[in-house]
C-alpha positions in Angstrom: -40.1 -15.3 13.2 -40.7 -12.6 16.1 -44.1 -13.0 15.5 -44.4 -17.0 15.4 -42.4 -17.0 19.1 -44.7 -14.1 20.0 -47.5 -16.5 19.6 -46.2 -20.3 20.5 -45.4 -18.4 24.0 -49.1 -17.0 24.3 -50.2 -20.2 23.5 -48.2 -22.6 26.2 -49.1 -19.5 29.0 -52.4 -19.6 28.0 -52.5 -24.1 28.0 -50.4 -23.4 31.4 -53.0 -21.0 33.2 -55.6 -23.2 31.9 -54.0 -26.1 33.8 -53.6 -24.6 37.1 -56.9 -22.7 36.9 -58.9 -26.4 36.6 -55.9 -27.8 39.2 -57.0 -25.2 41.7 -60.5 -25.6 41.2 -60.9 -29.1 41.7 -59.0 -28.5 44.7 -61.0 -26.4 46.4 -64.2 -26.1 45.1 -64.9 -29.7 44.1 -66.5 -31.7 41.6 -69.4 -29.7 39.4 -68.2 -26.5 40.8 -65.9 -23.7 39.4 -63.7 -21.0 41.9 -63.4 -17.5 40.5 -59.8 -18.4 40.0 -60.5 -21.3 37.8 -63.1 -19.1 36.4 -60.7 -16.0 35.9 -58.4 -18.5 34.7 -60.9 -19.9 31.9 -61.5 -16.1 30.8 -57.8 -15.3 30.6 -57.6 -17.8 28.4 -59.9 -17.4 26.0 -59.5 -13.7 25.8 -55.4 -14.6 24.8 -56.7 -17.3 22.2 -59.2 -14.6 20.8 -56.2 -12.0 20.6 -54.4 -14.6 18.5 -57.1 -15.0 15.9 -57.6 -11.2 16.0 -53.7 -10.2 15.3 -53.8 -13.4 12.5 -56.4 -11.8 11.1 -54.9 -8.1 11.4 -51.8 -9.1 9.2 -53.9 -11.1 6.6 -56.1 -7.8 6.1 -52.5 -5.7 5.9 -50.9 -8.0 3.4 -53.9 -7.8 1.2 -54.6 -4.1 1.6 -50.6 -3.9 1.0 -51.3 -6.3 -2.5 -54.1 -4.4 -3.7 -52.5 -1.0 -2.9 -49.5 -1.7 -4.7 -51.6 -3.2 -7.8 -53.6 0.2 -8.1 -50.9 2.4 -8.3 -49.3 0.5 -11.0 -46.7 -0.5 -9.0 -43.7 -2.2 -11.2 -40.5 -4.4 -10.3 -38.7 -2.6 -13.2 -40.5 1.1 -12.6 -39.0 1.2 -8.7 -35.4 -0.2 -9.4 -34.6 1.6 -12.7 -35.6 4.9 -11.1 -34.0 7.2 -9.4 -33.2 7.2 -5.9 -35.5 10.0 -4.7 -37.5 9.8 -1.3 -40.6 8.8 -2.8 -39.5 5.8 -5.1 -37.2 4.7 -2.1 -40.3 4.6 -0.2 -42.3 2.7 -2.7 -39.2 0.1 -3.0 -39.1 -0.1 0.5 -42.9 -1.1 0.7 -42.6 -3.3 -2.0 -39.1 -5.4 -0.2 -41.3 -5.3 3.1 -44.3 -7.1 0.9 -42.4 -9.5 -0.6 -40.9 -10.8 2.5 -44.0 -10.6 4.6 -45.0 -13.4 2.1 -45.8 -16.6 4.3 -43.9 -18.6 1.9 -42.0 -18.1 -1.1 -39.4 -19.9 -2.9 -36.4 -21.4 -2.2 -35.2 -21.9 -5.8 -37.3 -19.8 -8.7 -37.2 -21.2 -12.1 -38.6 -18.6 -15.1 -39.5 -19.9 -18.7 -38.9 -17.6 -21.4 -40.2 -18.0 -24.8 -37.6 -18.2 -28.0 -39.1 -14.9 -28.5 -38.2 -12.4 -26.2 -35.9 -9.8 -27.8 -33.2 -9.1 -24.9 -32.6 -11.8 -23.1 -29.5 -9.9 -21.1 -32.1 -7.2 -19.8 -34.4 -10.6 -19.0 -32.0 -12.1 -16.6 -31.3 -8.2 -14.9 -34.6 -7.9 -14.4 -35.5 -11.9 -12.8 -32.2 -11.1 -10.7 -33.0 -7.6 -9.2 -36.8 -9.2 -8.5 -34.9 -11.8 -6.7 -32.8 -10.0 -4.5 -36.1 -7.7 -3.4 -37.7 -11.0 -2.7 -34.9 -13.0 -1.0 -35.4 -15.6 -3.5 -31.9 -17.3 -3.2 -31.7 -19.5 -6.1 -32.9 -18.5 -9.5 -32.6 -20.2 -12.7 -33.4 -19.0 -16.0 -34.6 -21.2 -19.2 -35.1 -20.8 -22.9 -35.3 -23.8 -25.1 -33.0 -22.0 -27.7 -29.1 -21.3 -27.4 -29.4 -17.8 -27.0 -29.1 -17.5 -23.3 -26.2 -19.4 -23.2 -24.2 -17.0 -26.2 -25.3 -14.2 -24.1 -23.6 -15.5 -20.8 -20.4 -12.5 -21.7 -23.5 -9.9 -21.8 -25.0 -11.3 -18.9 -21.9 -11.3 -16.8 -20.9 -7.6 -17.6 -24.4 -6.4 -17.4 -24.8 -7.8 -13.4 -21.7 -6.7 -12.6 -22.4 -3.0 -13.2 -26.0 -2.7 -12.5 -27.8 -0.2 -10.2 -30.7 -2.2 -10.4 -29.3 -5.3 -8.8 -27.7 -3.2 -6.6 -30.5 -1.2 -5.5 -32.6 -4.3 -4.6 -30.0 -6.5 -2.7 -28.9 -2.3 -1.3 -25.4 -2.3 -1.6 -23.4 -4.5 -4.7 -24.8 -8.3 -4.3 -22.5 -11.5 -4.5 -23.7 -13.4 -7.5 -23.0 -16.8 -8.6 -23.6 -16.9 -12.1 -23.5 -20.3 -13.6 -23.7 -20.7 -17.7 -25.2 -24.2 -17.7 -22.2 -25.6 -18.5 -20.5 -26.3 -15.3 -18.7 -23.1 -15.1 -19.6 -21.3 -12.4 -18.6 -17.0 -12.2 -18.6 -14.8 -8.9 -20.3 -11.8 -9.5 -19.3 -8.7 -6.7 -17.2 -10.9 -4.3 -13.6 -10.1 -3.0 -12.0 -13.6 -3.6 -8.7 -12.7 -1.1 -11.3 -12.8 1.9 -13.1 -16.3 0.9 -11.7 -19.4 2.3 -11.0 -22.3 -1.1 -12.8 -24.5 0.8 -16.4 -22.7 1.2 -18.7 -24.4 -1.2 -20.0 -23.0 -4.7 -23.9 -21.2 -4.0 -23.6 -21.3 -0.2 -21.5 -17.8 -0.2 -23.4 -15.8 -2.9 -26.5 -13.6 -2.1 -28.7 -15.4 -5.3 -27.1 -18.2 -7.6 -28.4 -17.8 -10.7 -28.5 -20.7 -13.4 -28.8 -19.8 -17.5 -30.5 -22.8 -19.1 -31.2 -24.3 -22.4 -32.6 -27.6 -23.9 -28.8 -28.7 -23.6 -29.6 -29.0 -19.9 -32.3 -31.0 -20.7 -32.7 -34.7 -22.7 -29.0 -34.1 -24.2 -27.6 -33.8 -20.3 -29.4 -37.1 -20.0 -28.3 -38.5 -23.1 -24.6 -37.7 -22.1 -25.0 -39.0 -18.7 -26.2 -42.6 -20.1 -23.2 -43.0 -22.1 -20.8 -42.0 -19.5 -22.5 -44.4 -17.3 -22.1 -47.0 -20.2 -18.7 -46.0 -20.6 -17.5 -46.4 -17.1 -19.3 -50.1 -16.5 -17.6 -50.9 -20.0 -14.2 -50.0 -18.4 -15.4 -51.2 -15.0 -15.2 -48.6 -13.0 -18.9 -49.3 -12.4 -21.0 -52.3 -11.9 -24.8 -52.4 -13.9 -26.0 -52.9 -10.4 -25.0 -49.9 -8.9 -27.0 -48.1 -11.3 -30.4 -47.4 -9.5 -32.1 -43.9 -9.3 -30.2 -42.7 -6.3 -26.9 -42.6 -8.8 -28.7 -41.0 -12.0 -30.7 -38.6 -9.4 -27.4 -37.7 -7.9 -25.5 -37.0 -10.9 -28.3 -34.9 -12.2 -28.4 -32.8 -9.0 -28.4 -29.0 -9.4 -24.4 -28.5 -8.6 -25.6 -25.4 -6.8 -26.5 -27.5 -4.1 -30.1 -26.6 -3.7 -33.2 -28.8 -4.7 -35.7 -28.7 -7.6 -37.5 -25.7 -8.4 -40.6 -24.9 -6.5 -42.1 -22.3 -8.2 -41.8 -22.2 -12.1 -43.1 -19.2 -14.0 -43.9 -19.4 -17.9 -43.9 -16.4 -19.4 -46.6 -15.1 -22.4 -47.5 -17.6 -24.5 -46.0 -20.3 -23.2 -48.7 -23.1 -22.8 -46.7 -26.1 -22.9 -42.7 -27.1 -21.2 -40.5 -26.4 -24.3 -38.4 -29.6 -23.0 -37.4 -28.0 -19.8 -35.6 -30.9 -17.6 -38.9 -33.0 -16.5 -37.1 -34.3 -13.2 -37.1 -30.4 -12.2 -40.7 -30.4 -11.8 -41.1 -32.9 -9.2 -42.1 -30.4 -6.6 -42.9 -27.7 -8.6 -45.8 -25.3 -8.3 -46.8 -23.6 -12.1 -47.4 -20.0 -13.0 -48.2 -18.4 -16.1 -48.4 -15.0 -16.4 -48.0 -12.3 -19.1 -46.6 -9.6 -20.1 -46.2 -7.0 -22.9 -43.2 -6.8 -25.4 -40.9 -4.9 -23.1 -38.8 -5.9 -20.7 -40.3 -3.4 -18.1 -43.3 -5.6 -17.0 -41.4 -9.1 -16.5 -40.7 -8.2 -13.2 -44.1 -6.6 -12.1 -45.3 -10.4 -13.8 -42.6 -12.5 -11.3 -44.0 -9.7 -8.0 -47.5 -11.4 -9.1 -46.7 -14.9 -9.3 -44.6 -15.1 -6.0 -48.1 -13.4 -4.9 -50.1 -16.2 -6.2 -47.4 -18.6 -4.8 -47.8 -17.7 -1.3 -51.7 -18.1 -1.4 -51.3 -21.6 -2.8 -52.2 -24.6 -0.4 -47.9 -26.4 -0.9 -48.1 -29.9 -2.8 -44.9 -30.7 -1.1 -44.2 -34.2 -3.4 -41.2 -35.5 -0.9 
């Protein structure tokens, strides 16, 4: 942000000098004729427009040194935040946080796709969380087609709550809103006797993180058409009032925030395995890969919030 005022100023002093420089030469030197002012002027300028370009340049050639850098030592989501806290992992982390939010854009709300067959889905959703938090990714939702996320909320919950990993990403105990798909909706790390009743759900939590299955999916739908058919039959609803503005807000994400914008699948996923199709509106694809254990899922989501930030938006609104 420092940097973006940094430049909108050079710019208007440089469009201002510009002015006056052609102002005072007309003036006093006439038509077909340039001062050394207006001349100076004219120089001034284009020496502050090529110093733009140069220092746009400069950080585009850091980030990508900083990418590649990282990439050759191996570097890993899970490696950094499962370590221990010594100087030279703290240092790496550090790096890595700095990176990630260097990005010229990432996501407002992450959504990652996991096959029925990953093997510990509670060491999944620690992982996507701490990668998160490093990132500043505020909204994350996690989807597998199968019920197993969703009989694994308990594991979930206790797992967040106690974890140095989260913790060590967000650097001090993070204030999680963990909701189970089902409406219900637990605060992870937050002192309730110092919140106000009043302060909306998602607004108040560091990340609010969402734990999907195909139940959020055509059967939400399903359920939403007969309650609509339930209230007209008892006419608490006219069939006129029934347009896409009422089914699109009823099927808003209660969090508050708006349809995913990046969506990760993960392995072998080569299809949607009937993940909500009006999520995707304004969503941007990944797929990436990664090996049987847990560990590499988060060096997978550091690559495709890379790949995210390089992509030209498809903004869809």
């Amino acid at each position: 942000m420092q940097a973006l005022v940094w430049v909108v100023t050079v710019l208007l002093v440089a469009a201002l000098t510009h002015i006056s420089g052609r102002e005072g030469g007309a003036v006093s030197g006439g038509l077909g004729k340039q001062s050394a002012r207006q001349q100076l002027c004219n120089g001034a300028c284009a020496i502050a427009l090529r110093v733009i370009h140069l220092g746009v340049d400069i950080h585009r050639a850091f980030q990508e040194w900083v990418q590649s850098s990282l990439s050759q030592a191996g570097l890993d989501v899970h490696e950094l935040l499962d370590g221990n806290d010594s100087e030279a992992i703290s240092e790496r982390r550090q790096r890595m946080a700095d990176f990630l939010t260097s990005l010229p854009q990432r996501p407002a709300h992450l959504a990652v796709i996991l096959p029925e067959t990953r093997e510990d889905i509670v060491n999944d959703v620690e992982v996507l969380c701490a990668s998160g938090l490093l990132a500043k990714v505020p909204r994350l939702t996690i989807y597998t087609r199968d019920e197993a996320i969703n009989d694994s909320v308990e594991a979930i919950s206790g797992r967040l709550r106690k974890s140095k990993m989260v913790a060590r990403a967000f650097g001090s105990t993070p204030r999680i809103d963990l909701n189970s798909g089902n409406g219900c909706v637990e605060q992870l790390g937050i002192d309730t006797d110092r919140i106000s009743d009043t302060e909306p759900v998602g607004q108040r939590a560091d990340i609010c993180i969402s734990l999907w299955s195909r139940g959020n999916s055509y059967p939400a739908l399903s359920a939403l058409a007969r309650e609509l058919a339930d209230q007209t039959r008892r006419g608490l609803l006219e069939a006129k009032q029934i347009d896409e503005a009422l089914v699109t807000r009823r099927l808003a994400d209660p969090s508050g925030y708006g349809h995913p914008d990046l969506v990760i699948l993960v392995d072998d996923l080569a299809c949607l395995p009937e993940f909500p199709p009006w999520q995707l509106q304004n969503a941007e694809m990944v797929q990436v890969g990664t090996s049987s254990a847990t560990g590499s899922l988060g060096g997978a989501a550091f690559g495709a919030l890379v790949r995210y930030a390089k992509v030209k938006r498809r903004w869809g609104k």
